[in-house]
N, C-alpha and C positions, 0 to 999 in steps of 0.2 A: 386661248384656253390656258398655257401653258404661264401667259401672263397674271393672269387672276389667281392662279396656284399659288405663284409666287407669290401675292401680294399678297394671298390671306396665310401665308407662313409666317411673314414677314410683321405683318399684325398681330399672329401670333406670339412671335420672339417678343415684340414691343410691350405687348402687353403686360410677359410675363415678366421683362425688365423692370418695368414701372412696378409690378407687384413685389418684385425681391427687394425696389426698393423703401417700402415700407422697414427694413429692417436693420436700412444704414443707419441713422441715428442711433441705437441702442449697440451697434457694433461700434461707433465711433465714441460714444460717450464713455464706455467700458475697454478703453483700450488695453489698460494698464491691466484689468482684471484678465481681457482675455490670454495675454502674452504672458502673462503670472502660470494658469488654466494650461495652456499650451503646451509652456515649457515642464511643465510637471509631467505631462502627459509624455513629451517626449524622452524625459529621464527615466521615466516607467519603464518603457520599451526599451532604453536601453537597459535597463538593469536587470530586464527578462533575458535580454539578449548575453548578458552576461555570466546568465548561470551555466547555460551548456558549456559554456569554455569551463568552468571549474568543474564539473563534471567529466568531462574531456580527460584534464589531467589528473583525477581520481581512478578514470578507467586506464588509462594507459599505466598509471602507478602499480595498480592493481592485477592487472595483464602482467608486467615483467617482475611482479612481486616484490617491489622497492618503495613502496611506499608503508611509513610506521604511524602507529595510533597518532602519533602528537600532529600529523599531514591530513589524515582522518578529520582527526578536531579542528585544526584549522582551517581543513576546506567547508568542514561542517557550518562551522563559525561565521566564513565568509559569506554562505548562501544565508546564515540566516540574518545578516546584514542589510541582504539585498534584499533577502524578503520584509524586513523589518520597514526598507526607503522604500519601496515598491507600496507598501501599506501605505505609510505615511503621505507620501505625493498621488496616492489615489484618492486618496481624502482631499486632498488640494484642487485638485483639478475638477474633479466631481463637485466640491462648493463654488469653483470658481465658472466653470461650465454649465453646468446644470442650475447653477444658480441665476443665469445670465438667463436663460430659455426659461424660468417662472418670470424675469422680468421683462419678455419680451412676449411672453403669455397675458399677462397685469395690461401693459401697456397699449397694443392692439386691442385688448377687448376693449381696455376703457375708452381707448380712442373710438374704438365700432358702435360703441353705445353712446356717445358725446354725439359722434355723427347722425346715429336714427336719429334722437331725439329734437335736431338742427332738422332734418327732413320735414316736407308739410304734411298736413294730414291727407292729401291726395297719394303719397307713396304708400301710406298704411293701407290703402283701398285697393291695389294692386297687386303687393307683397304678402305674399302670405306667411301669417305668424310661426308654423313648423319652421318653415326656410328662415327667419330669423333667429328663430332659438338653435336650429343646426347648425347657423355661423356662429355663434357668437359659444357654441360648446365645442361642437363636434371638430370645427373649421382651426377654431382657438387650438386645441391638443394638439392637430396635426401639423399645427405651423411647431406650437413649443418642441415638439418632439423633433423637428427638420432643423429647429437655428439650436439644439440641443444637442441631441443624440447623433443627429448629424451630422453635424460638424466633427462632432470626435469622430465617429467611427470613420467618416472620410479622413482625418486628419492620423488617425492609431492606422489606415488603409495603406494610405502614402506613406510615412514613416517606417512604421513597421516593415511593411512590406520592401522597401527600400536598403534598410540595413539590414536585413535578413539576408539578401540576396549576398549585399556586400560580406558578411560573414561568412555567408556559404561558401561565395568566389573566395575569400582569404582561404578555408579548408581545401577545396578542391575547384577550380577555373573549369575545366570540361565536364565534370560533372553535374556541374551547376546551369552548364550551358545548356544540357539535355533536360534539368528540371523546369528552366522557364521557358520551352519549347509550346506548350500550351498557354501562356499567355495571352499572345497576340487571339487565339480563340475566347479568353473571356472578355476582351475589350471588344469587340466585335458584336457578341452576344448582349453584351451590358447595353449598349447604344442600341441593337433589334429590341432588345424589350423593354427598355425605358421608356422609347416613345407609347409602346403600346401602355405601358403603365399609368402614362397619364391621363389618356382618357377615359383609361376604365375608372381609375381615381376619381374622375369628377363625375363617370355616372353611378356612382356607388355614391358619394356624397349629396350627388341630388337623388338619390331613390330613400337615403338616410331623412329625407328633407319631407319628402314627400308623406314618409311613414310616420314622422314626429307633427307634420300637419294633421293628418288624420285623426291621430290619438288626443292633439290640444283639439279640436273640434268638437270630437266624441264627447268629451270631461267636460266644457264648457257648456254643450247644449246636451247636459242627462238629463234634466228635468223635463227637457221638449221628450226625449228618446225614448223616455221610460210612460211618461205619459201617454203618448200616442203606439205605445210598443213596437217601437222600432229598434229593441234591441238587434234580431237578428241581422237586419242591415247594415248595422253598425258594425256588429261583427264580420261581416262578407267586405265590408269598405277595406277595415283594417288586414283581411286575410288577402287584400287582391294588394294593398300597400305593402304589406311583409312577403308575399310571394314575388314582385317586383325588387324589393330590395335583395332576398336570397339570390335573383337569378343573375343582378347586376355583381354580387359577387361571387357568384362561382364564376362568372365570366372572369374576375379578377383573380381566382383562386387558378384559374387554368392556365395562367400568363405567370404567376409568381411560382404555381408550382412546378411548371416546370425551367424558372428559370435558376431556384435555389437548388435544386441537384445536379444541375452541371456545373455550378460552384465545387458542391463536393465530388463529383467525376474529375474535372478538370483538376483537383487536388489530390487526389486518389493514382489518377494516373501519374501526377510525379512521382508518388510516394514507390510505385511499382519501378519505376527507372531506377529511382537511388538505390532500391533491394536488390535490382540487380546487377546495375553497375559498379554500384560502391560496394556493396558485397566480394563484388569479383579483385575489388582496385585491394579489399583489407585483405583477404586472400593473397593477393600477388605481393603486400607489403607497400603500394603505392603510397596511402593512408593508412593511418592508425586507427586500430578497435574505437579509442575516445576519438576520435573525429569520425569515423564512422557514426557514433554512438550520437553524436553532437550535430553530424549533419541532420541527423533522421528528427532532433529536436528542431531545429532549424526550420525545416518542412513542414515537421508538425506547426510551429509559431506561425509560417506561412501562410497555411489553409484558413487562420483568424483574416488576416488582410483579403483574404480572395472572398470571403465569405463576408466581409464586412463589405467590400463592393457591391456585393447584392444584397446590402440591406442599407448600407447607405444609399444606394440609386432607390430603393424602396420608399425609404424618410423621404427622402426630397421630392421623389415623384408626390408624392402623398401630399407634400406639406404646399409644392406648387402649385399644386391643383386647389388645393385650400386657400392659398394666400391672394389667386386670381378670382375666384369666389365673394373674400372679404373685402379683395382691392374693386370690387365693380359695385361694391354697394360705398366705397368711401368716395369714387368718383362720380355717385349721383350726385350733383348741386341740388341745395335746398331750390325748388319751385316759389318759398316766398323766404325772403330774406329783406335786411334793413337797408336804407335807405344809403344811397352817395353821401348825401348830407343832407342829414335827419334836423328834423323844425323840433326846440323843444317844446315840452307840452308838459305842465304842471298837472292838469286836473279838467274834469269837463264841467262848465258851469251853465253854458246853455241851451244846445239841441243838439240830438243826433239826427242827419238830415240822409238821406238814399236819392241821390240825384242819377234820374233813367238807369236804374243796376242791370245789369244784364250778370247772367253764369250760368257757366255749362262745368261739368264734373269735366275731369282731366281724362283723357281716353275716351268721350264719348262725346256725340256731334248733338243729344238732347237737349236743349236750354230747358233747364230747369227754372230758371226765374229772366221776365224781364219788362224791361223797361217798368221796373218800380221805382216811385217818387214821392218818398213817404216825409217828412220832417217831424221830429216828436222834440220839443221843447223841456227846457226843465219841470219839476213837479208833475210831469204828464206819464200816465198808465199807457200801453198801447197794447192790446189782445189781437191775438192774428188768429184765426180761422181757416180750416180749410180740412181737405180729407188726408189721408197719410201720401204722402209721396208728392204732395203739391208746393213743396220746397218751404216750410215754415224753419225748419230746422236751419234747412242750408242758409236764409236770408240771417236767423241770429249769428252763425257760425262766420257768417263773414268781416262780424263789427270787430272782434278780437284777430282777425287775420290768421284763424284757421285754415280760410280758402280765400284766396283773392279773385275779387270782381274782373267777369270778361270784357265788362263796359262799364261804363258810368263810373260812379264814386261813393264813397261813402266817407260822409264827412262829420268831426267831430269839429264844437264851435268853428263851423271854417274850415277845417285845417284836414286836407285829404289823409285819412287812416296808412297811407303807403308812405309819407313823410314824414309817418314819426318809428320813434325805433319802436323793434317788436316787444320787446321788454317791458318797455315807459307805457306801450298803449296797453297791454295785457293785466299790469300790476294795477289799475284803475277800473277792470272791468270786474265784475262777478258774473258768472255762469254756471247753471244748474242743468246739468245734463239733466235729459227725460231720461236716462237707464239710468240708475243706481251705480256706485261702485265704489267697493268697499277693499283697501287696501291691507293686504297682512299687517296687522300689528293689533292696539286696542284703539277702543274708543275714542280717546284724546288725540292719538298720532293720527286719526284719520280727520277730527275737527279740526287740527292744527298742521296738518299738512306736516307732519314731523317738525315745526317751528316748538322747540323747546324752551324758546323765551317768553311765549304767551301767559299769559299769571293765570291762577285757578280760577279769578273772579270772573275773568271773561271769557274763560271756557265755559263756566258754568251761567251767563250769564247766557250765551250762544247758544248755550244747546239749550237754554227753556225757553229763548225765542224762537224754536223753530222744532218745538217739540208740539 
């Protein structure tokens, strides 16, 4: 038992390694940007870090009453320096970060839609259309928002959080040591509910799936719906899909909620040790009012990194669970693909022949068609006959290698349809679905398949031959 545990952890890590890697290329190709992104990022912090100390010695100025208007102005001055670089390099790093996560948003969709489109038409028959359009939107944001917003706030988590500390130790060493006393309790907490995070993650994203199925069903067949007055069904389908998706995220809302206010507990309670320690240390003269005043900023800055822990482990949970989603549909292999070494083929000049066909749909043990031996010669009509569901469809469907044969062959002059590329055989066939389907745009883009180079004469030449 104990073994098999392991090994589906084990395939779990694996999985989700393969998944994150989907995002080295776009971190490798943009190195320069990100280390540009980075370093802005971390000058930020420091310059935040740098206002309490000029505040520091504006209170301590002010406390022994030695400091004059023109110390004023200049400390004045200097803050707003630093607010002025803190502006400026937040603009930096914000184009240079956030801009990396639209192209790594661009990039995985195009790639997820490059890939359906390579899948055969047997994956469409299994897949259901909600669940593709959930990856390709819902799945998409959560990654950009993970290689995004992610990345900073874990990167502003470590940093920040980091030289905070080290300032506060410069102020005061024991004091400080008392403040990161609760630490080791948010690291602790962060790993208990991360892992829970993840799976709620991906059952909230498939109940997302399931409910954008529903409602693309609905829209597609209103004509069936409303004629046979199945509205109210329709409405019960999508109310039992919406009450499914609500429940899988309060489940998730009971796991983040309470793991973002022990964020601010765990912050709160430092803040309660420096009032009273440090309180007691400016009292006794240990530290100064402006260090006093400068640590309590410090802490304050603090609570950003502890707080961004929990929402960084948030992004990534979210965006892993997404990225494992979109990486199991790019590691389906197309079912039919081209050939080792494809035979070329110019053109069909004299029969299409069906030698013994045998097929069965994919996931099902039916034959739908077999042992057909048909040969149809050039200038020859062929009409097929039969009742619905006696595979007329499936036997045209398979000359273009929409589905390939379980048996037999199907051959063009000779030459077996699986030896030529998929491309070369397709761009020689015509095929007129029995359903209609009419693509967003006008009239011409749907005659011309968006081919913009077609001339007027033989659009309009096409559409009165088949008018």
């Amino acid at each position: 038992m104990i073994f098999f545990l392991s090994c589906g952890r084990d395939s779990g890590k694996l999985r989700s390694m393969k998944s994150i890697a989907l995002l080295y290329p776009y971190f490798r190709n943009n190195r320069l940007r990100i280390v540009v992104g980075l370093l802005s990022l971390m000058a930020v912090d420091l310059f935040q870090l740098l206002i309490p100390r000029v505040v520091k010695q504006v209170v301590d100025g002010l406390t022994v009453f030695e400091i004059t208007r023109s110390g004023l102005l200049r400390y004045g001055l200097m803050i707003l320096a630093l607010a002025v670089g803190i502006a400026t390099l937040r603009y930096v790093w914000r184009l240079c970060l956030m801009g990396l996560s639209r192209q790594v948003e661009e990039g995985i969709r195009n790639r997820l839609f490059d890939h359906l489109q390579r899948l055969s038409a047997g994956y469409f028959s299994q897949a259901r259309t909600g669940d593709l359009m959930a990856h390709a939107t819902n799945d998409i944001n959560h990654i950009r928002m993970a290689s995004g917003m992610g990345m900073v706030a874990l990167m502003d988590a470590v940093v920040m959080g980091l030289t905070t500390i080290a300032f506060m130790a410069y102020i005061n060493l024991r004091l400080t040591a008392f403040v990161i006393i609760p630490m080791p309790l948010i690291v602790i907490s962060t790993r208990f509910f991360s892992r829970r995070m993840h799976g709620a993650y991906e059952e909230v994203q498939g109940a997302f799936s399931t409910m954008t199925e529903v409602v693309r069903e609905r829209f597609a067949g209103i004509r069936i719906i409303k004629a046979y007055n199945r509205e109210a069904e329709s409405v019960s389908s999508l109310e039992a899909a919406s009450r499914q998706y609500i429940r899988t995220n309060l489940h998730l809302i009971r796991i983040t909620g309470a793991f973002f206010p022990m964020m601010i507990l765990f912050s709160n309670l430092g803040l309660t040790i420096v009032i009273y320690l440090g309180g007691r240390q400016t009292i006794y003269g240990t530290i100064t009012p402006g260090d006093f005043v400068a640590f309590i900023s410090y802490l304050g800055m603090l609570t950003w990194p502890m707080m961004a822990l929990g929402w960084v482990t948030n992004l990534i949970q979210r965006g892993k669970a997404s990225l494992d989603r979109v990486n199991r549909i790019l590691e389906t292999p197309p079912a039919i693909h081209d050939p080792d070494r494809p035979v070329p083929f110019r053109r069909l000049s004299q029969e299409i022949r069906f030698e013994q066909v045998r097929f069965t749909y994919p996931a099902t043990d039916e034959t739908v068609l077999g042992g057909i031996d048909v040969r149809i010669r050039k200038g020859q009509t062929l009409g097929i006959v039969g009742p619905p569901g006696s595979g007329k469809s499936s036997l045209v469907h398979l000359i273009p290698r929409l589905y390939d044969v379980t048996g037999g062959a199907v051959r063009l002059d000779g030459v077996d349809i699986r030896e030529i590329r998929i491309d070369e055989l397709r761009e020689k066939i015509t095929l007129v679905p029995q359903e209609p389907f009419l693509f967003a745009g006008t009239i011409r883009e749907n005659i011309t398949f968006g081919d913009d180079t077609v001339p007027e004469e033989q659009l309009i030449r096409t559409a009165e031959a088949v008018a």
